[in-house]
C-alpha positions as CSV (number, residue, x, y, z in Angstrom):
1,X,54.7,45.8,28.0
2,X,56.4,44.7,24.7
3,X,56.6,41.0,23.6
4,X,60.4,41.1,24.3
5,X,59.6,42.5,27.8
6,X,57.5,39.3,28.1
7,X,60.6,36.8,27.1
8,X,58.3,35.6,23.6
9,X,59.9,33.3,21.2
10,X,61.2,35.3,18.2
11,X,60.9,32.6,16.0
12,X,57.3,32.2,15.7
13,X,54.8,34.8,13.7
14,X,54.5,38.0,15.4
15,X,50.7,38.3,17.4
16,X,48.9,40.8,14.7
17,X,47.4,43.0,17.6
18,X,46.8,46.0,14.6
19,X,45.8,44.5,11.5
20,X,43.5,46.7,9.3
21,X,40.6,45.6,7.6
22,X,40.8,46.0,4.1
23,X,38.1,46.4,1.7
24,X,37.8,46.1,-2.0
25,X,35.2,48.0,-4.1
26,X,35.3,47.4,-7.9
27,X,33.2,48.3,-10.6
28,X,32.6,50.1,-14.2
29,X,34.1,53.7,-14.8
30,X,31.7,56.0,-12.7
31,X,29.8,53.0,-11.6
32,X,29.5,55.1,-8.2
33,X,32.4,53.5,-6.6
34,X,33.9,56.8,-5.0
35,X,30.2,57.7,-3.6
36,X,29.8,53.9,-1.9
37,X,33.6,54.6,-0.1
38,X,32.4,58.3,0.7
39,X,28.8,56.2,2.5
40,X,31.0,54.0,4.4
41,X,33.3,56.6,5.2
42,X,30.7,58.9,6.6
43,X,29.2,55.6,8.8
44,X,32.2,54.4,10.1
45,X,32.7,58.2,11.2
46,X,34.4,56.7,14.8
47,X,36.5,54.4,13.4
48,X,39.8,55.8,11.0
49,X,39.2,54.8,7.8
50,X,41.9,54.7,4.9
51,X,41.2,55.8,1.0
52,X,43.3,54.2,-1.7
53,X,42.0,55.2,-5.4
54,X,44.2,52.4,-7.5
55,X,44.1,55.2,-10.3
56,X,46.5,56.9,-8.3
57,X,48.6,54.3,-9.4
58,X,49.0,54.4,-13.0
59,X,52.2,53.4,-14.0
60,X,54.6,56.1,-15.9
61,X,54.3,56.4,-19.7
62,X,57.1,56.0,-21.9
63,X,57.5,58.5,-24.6
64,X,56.1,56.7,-27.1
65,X,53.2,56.6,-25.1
66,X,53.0,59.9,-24.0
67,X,53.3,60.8,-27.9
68,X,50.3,58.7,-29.0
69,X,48.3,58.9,-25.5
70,X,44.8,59.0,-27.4
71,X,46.0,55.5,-28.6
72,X,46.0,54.3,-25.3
73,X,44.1,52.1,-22.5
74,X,44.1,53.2,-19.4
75,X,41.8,50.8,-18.9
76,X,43.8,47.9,-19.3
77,X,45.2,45.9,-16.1
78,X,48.7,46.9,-17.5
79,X,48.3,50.4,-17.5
80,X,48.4,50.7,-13.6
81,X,51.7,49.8,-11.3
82,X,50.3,46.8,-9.2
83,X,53.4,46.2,-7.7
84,X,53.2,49.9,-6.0
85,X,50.2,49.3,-5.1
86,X,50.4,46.0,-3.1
87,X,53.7,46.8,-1.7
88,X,51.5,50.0,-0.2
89,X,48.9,47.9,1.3
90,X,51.2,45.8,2.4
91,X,53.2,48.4,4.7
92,X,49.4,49.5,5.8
93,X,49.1,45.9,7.1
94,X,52.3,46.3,8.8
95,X,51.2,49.6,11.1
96,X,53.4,51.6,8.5
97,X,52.3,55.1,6.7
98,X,52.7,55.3,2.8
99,X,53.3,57.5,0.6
100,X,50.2,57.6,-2.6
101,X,51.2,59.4,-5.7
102,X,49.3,62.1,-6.8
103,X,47.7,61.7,-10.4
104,X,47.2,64.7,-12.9
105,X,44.8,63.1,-15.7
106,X,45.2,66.3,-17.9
107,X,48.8,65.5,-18.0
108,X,48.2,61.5,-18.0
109,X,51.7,61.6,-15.9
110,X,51.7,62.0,-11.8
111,X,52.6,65.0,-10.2
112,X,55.5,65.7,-7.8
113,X,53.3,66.0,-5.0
114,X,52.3,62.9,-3.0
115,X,49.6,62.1,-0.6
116,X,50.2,60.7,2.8
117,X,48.6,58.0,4.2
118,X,48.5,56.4,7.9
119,X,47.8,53.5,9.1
120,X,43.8,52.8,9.7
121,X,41.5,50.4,11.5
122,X,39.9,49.9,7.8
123,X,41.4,50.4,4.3
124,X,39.7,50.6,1.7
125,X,40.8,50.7,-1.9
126,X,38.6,51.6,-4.9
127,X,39.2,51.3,-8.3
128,X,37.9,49.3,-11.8
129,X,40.2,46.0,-11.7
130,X,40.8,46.0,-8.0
131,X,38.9,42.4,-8.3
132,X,40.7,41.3,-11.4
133,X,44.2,41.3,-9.6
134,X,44.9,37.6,-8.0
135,X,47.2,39.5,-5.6
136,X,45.7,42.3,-4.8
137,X,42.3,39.9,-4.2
138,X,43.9,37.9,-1.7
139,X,45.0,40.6,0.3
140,X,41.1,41.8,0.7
141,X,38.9,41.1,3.7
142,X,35.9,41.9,1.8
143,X,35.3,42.3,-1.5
144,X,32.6,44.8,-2.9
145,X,31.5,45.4,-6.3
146,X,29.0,48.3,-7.7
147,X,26.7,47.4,-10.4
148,X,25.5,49.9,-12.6
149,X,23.9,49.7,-15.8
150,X,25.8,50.7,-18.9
151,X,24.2,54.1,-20.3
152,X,23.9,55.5,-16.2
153,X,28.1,55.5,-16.3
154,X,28.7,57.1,-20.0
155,X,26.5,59.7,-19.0
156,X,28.2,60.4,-15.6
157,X,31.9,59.3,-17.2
158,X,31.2,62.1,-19.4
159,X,29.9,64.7,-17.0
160,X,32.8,63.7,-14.6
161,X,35.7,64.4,-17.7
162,X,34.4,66.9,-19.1
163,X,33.7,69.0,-16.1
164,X,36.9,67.7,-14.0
165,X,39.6,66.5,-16.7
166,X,39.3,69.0,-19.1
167,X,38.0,66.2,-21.5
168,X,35.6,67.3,-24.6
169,X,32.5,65.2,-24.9
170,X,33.5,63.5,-28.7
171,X,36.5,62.2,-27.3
172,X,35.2,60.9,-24.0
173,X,32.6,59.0,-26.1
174,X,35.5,57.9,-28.8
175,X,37.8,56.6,-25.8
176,X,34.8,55.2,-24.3
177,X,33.3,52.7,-27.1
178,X,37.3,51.7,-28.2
179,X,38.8,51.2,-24.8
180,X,36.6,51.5,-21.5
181,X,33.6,49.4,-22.6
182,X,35.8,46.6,-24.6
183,X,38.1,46.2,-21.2
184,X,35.1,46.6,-18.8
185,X,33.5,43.3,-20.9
186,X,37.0,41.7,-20.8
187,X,38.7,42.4,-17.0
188,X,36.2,44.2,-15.1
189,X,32.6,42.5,-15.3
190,X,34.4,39.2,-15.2
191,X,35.8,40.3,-11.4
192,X,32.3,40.4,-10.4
193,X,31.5,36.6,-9.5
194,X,34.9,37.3,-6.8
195,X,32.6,39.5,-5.2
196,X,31.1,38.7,-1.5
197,X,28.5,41.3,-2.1
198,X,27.1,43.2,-5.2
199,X,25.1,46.5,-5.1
200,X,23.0,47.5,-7.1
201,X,23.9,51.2,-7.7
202,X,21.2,52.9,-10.0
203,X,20.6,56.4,-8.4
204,X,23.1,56.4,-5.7
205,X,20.8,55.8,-2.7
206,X,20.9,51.4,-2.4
207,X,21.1,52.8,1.8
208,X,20.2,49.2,3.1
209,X,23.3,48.2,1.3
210,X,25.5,50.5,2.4
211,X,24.2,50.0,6.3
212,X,24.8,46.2,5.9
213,X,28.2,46.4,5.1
214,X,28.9,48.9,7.9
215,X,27.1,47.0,10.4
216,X,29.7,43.8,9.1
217,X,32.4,45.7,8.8
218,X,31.8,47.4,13.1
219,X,31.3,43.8,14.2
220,X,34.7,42.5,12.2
221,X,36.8,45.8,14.3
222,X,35.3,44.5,17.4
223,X,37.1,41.1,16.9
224,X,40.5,40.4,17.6
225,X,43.0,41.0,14.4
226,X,44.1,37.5,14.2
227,X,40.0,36.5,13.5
228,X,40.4,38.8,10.7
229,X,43.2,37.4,9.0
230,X,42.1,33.9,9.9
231,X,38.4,33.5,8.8
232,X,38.8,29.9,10.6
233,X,39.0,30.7,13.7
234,X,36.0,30.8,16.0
235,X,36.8,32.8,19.4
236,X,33.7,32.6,21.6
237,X,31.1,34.1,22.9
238,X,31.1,36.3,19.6
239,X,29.2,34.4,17.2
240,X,27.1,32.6,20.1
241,X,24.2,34.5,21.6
242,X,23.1,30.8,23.8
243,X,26.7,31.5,25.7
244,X,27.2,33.6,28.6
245,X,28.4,36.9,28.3
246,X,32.0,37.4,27.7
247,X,32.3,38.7,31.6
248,X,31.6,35.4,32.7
249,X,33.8,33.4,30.8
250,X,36.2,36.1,31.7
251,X,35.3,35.3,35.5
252,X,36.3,31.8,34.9
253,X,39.2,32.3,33.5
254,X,40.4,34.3,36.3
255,X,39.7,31.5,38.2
256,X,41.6,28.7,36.4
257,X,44.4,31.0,35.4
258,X,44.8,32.2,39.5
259,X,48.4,30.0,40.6
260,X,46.3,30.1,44.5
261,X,43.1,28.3,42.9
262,X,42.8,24.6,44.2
263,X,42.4,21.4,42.0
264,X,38.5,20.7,43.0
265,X,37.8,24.4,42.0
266,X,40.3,24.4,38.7
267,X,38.2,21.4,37.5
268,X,35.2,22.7,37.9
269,X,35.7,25.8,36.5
270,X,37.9,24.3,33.6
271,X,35.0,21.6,32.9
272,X,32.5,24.7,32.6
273,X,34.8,26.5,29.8
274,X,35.3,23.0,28.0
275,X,31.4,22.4,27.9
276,X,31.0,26.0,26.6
277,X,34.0,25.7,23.7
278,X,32.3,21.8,23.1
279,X,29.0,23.2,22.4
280,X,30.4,26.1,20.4
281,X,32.3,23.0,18.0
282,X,29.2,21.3,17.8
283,X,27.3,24.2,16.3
284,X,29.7,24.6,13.6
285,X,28.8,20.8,12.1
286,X,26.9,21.3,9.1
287,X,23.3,20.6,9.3
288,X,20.1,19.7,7.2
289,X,16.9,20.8,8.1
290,X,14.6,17.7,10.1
291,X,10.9,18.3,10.5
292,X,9.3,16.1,13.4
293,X,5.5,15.6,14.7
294,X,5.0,17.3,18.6
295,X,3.1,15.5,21.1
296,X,0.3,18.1,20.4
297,X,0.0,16.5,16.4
298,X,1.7,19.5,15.3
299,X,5.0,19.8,12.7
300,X,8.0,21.5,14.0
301,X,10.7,22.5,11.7
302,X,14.1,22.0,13.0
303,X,17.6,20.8,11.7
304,X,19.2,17.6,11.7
305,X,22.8,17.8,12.6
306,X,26.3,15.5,10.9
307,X,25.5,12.3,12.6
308,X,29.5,10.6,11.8
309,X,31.0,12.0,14.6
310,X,34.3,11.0,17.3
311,X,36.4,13.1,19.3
312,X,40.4,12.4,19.6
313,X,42.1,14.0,22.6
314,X,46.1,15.2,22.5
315,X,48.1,14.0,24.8
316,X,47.0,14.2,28.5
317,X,45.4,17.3,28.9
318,X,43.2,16.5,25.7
319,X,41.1,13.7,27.8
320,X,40.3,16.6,30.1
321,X,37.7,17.3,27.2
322,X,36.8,14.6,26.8
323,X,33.6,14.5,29.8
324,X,32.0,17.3,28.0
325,X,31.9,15.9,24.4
326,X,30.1,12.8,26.0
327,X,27.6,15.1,27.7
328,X,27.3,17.0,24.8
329,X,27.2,14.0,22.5
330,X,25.4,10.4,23.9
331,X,27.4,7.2,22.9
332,X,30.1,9.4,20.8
333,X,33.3,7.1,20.3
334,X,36.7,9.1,21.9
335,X,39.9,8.1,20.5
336,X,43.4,9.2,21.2
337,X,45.7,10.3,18.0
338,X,48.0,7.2,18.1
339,X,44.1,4.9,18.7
340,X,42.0,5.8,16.4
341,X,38.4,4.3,15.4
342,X,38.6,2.2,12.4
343,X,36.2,4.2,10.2
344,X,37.7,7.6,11.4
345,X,37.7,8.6,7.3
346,X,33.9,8.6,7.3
347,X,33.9,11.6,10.3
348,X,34.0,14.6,11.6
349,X,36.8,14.9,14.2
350,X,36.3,17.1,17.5
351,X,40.1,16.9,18.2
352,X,41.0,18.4,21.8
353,X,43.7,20.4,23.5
354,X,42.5,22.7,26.4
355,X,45.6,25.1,25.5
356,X,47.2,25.9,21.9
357,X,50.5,27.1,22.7
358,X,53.1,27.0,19.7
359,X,50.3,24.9,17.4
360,X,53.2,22.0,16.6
361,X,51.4,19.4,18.7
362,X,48.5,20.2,17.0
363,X,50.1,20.6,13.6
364,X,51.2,16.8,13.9
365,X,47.8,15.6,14.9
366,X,46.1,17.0,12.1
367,X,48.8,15.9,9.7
368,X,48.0,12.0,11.2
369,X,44.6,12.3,10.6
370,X,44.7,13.8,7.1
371,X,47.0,10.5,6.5
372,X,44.3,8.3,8.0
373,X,41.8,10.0,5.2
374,X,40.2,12.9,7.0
375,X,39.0,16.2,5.1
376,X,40.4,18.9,6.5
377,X,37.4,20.8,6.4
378,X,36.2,18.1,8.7
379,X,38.6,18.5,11.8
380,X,37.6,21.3,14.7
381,X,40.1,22.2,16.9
382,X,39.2,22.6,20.6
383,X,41.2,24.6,22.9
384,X,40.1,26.9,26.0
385,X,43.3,28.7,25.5
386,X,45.4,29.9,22.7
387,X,48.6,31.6,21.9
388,X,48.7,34.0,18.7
389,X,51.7,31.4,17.4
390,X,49.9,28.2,17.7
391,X,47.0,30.0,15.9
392,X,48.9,31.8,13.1
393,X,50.5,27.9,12.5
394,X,47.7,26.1,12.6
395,X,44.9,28.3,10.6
396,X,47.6,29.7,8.1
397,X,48.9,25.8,7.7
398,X,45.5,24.1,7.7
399,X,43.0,27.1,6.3
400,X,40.2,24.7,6.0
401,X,40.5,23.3,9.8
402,X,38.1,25.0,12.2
403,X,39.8,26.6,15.4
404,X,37.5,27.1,18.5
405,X,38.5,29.1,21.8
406,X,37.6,30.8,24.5
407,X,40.6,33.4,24.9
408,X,43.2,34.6,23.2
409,X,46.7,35.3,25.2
410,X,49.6,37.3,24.4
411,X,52.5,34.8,22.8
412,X,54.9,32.2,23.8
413,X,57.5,32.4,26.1
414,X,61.3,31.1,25.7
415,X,60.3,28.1,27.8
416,X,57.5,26.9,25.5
417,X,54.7,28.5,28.0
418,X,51.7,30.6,27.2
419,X,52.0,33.9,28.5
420,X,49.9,34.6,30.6
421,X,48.4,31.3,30.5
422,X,47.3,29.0,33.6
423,X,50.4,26.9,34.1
424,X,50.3,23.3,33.5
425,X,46.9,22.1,32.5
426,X,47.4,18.4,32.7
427,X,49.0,18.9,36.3
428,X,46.5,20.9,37.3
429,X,43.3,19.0,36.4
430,X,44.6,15.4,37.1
431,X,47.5,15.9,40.0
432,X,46.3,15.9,43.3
């Protein structure tokens, strides 16, 4: 059923149900960067994987160019059509197929033939500066670059244009030492400290590498797409082994979200799902480690978690969390969002809505407490429920508050109502 079957409000950022994962993998001229996509290709043989070589996107040469091509550097970030390039991705993210031109490097021109490419669960585009670009950087889920020493890619740039470009050695060494080596120390080993991992690519075989970042990269495609555009959101049981399994928090859903459930059985199955997305807040608090003396005279070595802490509840349904932080948390002060403590600067805020539906409730609290002096990185939102719109304008809004739930739910009605959602929450939990 479409979200137009379902009545949603058009006005709010469209649920990303298909987003692909995109990675980047930079590095040196025949660093290996083709061979790492070709591993990960060849791991992630079940999902569809997408190849974008940003070579294929050298921009046109003007005639002048053309004329005096041994004069210039291909290597430099202005040599390829970024533009293209993002605007490509782009229409990846947006479920739609591209078209990737085709180019012939013994003609330094493209050729009329293009390459078609459809949309995948994980793109990943390759190429020297694909680090270096701000635009293209920010578009990138994870970001990859190979590291190989210097002599290890002459002698395989020169095997590879020699024997595929129709390149003869003197010249590939000339173009290397006055264009590829002098850019590489300028644009492209600069890109590496954007990096979230770096391999180590000596003989082609770093394997424990490669397996890492398809073991990430399985347990990202098992998440729902708006975790991977939003690395602030926190949907359990994922990242929380101590939880019950996903069927039973499932099971008491069905319960709470059933109109024929009565109010002793909504609370109790709405207090359990508070007490699991509580405990799942708490554990993202940062922590230092603590080591303490047993009874039995021995050191144990544990970890000491943010003790400047208060939870503030919005609106009615908020205080419906509020029981679990208190069992959670002994003596922890509660506050509403127009009664705050005093020293609320000095902590880390818990703030608490059971359902996130269009996030403008929720936008407004957060704005009071960053005007009462609260980091944003130090506000965790709480909901048992969320729609994909209160989400997308909260996280995108606020990237450095922490969103916790429990489910996910298809969008927001024309009445303001989560679809499917559980009805009234307040009403339900405090009405008799």
């Amino acid at each position: 059923m479409s979200d137009t079957e379902l009545g949603c409000v058009g006005s709010f950022p469209p649920p990303a149900r298909s987003a692909p994962f995109i990675i980047g993998i930079a590095g040196g001229t025949a660093s290996g960067k083709t061979t790492v996509c070709q591993k990960i290709m060849h791991r992630l043989n079940e999902a569809c994987v997408a190849l974008i070589h940003q070579d294929s996107f050298y921009r046109p040469l003007t005639p002048e160019e053309i004329a005096n091509v041994k004069s210039y550097n291909f290597d430099h970030p202005d040599a390829f059509d970024n533009e293209a390039l993002l605007k490509g991705l782009a229409n990846l993210s947006a479920g739609r197929s591209i078209e990737v031109p085709v180019y012939d490097f013994t003609r330094h021109a493209r050729s009329e033939e293009v390459r078609k490419v459809a949309p995948a669960d994980v793109v990943i585009v390759e190429g020297i500066l694909v680090l270096h670009v701000p635009e293209l950087r920010d578009m990138l889920n994870m970001k990859i670059y190979v590291d190989t020493d210097d002599d290890m890619r002459l002698g395989r740039r020169i095997q590879r244009d020699v024997q595929e470009r129709g390149r003869d050695v003197a010249g590939v060494i000339a173009q290397y030492m006055s264009f590829v080596k002098p850019a590489f120390d300028q644009f492209v080993a600069p890109s590496r400290r954007y990096a979230d991992v770096i391999i180590p690519w000596q003989r082609g075989d770093n394997i424990v590498a490669i397996d890492l970042i398809t073991q990430h990269i399985r347990t990202k495609l098992q998440q729902h797409s708006l975790k991977r555009l939003y690395p602030n959101l926190e949907v359990i049981p994922s990242n929380y082994q101590v939880i019950p399994s996903n069927y039973q928090i499932r099971g008491m859903h069905t319960i709470i979200r059933d109109a024929a459930t009565s109010k002793n059985d909504f609370v109790f199955y709405a207090d359990r799902l508070n007490r699991l997305v509580v405990e799942a807040g708490l554990g993202l608090l940062p922590f230092a480690e603590k080591t303490v003396a047993t009874p039995t005279g021995h050191a144990y070595v544990g970890v000491d978690f943010a003790r400047k802490l208060c939870g503030v509840s919005i609106i009615r349904s908020g205080e419906s969390m509020e029981a679990a932080l208190r069992t959670c948390c002994k003596g922890i002060k509660i506050g509403k969002i127009l009664v705050l403590p005093a020293d609320i600067a000095q902590r880390y805020v818990m703030l608490m809505d059971p359902v996130l539906s269009t996030g403008n409730s929720a936008c407004r609290a957060i704005e009071v407490l960053l005007n009462r002096g609260v980091e944003e990185e130090k506000i965790f939102l709480l909901s048992i429920i969320a729609a994909p719109e209160g989400i997308s304008r909260v996280c995108g809004r606020f990237p450095a508050v922490r969103v916790v739930t429990s489910e996910i739910d298809s969008c927001v009605d024309d009445k303001f109502a989560v679809v499917p959602g559980c009805g009234e929450f307040g009403d339900r939990y405090f009405c008799d």
